[in-house]
C-alpha positions as CSV (number, residue, x, y, z in Angstrom):
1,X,-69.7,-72.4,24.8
2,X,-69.2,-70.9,21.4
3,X,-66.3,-72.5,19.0
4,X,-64.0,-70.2,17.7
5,X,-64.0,-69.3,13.8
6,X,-61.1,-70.5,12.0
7,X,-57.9,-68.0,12.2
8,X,-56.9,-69.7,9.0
9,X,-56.9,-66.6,6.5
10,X,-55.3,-64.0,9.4
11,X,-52.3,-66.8,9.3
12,X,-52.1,-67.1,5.9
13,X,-52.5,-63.1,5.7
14,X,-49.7,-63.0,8.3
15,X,-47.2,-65.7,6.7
16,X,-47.5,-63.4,3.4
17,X,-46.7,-60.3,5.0
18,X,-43.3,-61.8,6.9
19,X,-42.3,-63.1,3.3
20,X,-42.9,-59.9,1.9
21,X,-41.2,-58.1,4.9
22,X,-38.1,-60.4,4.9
23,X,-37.7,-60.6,1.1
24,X,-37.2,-56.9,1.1
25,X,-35.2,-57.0,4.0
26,X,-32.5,-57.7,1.9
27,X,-31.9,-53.8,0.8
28,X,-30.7,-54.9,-3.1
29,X,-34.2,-56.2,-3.4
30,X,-35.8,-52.8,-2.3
31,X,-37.5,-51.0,-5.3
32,X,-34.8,-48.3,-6.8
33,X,-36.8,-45.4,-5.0
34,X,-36.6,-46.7,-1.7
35,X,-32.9,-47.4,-2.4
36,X,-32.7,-43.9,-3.3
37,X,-34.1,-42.8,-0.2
38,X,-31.7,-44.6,1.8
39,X,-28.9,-43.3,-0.2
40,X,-29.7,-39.7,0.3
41,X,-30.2,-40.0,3.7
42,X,-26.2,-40.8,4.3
43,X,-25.6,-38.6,1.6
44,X,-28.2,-35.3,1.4
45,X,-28.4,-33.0,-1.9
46,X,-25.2,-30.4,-1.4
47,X,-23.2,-33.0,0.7
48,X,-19.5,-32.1,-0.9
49,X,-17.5,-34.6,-2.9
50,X,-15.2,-35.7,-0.4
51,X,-17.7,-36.1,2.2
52,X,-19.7,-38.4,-0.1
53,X,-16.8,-40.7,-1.1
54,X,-15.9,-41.1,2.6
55,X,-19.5,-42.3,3.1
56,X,-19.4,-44.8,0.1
57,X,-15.6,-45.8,1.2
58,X,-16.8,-46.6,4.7
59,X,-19.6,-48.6,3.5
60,X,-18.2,-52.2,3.5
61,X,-20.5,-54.2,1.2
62,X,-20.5,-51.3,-1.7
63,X,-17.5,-51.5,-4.1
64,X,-16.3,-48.2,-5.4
65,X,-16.5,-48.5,-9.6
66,X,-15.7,-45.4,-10.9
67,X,-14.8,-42.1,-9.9
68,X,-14.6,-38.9,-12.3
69,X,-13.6,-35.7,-11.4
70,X,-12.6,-34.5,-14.1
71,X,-14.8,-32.6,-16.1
72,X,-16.9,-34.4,-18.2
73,X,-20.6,-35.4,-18.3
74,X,-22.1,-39.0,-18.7
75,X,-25.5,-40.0,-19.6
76,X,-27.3,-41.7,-17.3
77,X,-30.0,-44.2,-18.4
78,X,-32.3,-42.2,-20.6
79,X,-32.0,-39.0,-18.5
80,X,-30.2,-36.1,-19.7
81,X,-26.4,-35.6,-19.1
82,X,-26.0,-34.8,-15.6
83,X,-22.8,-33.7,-13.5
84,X,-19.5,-32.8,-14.1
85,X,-18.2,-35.1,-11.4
86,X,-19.4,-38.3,-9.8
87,X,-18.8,-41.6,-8.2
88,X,-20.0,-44.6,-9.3
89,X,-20.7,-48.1,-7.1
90,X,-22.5,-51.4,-7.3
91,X,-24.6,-51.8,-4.5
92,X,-24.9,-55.8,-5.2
93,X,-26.4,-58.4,-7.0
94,X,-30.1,-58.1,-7.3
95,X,-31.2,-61.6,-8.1
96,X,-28.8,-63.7,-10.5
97,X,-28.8,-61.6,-13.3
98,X,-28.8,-58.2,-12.4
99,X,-26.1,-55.8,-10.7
100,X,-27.1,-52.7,-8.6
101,X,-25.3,-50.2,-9.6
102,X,-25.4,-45.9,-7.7
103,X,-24.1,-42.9,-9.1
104,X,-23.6,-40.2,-7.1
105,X,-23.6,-36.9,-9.5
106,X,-22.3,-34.0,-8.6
107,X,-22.0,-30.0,-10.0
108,X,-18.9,-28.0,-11.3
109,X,-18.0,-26.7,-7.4
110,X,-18.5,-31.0,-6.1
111,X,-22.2,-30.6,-4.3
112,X,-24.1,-33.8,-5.1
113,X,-27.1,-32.7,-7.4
114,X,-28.9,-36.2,-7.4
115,X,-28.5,-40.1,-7.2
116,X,-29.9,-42.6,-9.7
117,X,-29.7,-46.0,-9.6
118,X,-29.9,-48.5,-12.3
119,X,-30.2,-52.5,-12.7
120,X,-27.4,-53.6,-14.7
121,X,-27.4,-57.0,-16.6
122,X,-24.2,-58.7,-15.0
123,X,-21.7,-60.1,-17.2
């Protein structure tokens, strides 16, 4: 009878791959594009204003910031100014020192033009 090789790599192989997998189960821990994604799934390019702040309202572990809809523009990272309206919300902490924070931008008529999200220092 022939002995079986050692399955000790594929186990190790597999252990890393259900931390990986249950690390980023956590969605604050996702990489900001996949975030993103998520976001404009719920909340698709041309979704109006009010439609989008009932989505963010209903969502019980996101904390609405900011809203604006008056007109007026605000930078956002190192993009160009964007919107004339938008709603801003911290998505959580992502690790100890860092907040998760979404803007939702939208145009003059309150269509969402695009999402961004940015990791904030917490103070």
């Amino acid at each position: 009878m022939e002995k079986k090789k050692s399955s000790l790599p594929k186990r190790i192989i597999v252990g890393i791959l259900i931390a990986v997998l249950l690390f980023f189960a956590y969605p604050i821990r996702m990489p900001r594009p996949l975030i993103r994604f998520g976001i404009l799934r719920r909340t698709p390019i041309g979704t109006s204003w009010e439609d989008a702040f009932e989505t963010v309202e209903n969502k019980h572990n996101w904390r609405i910031m900011n809203t604006n809809q008056l007109r007026g523009y605000k930078p956002i990272g190192n993009s160009e100014f964007v919107g004339s309206m938008r709603i801003e919300v911290d998505l959580g902490k992502s690790g100890f020192l860092w907040d998760l924070v979404a803007t939702w931008a939208f145009d003059e008529n309150g269509r969402l033009i695009d999402v961004f999200i940015e990791k904030l220092l917490a103070v």
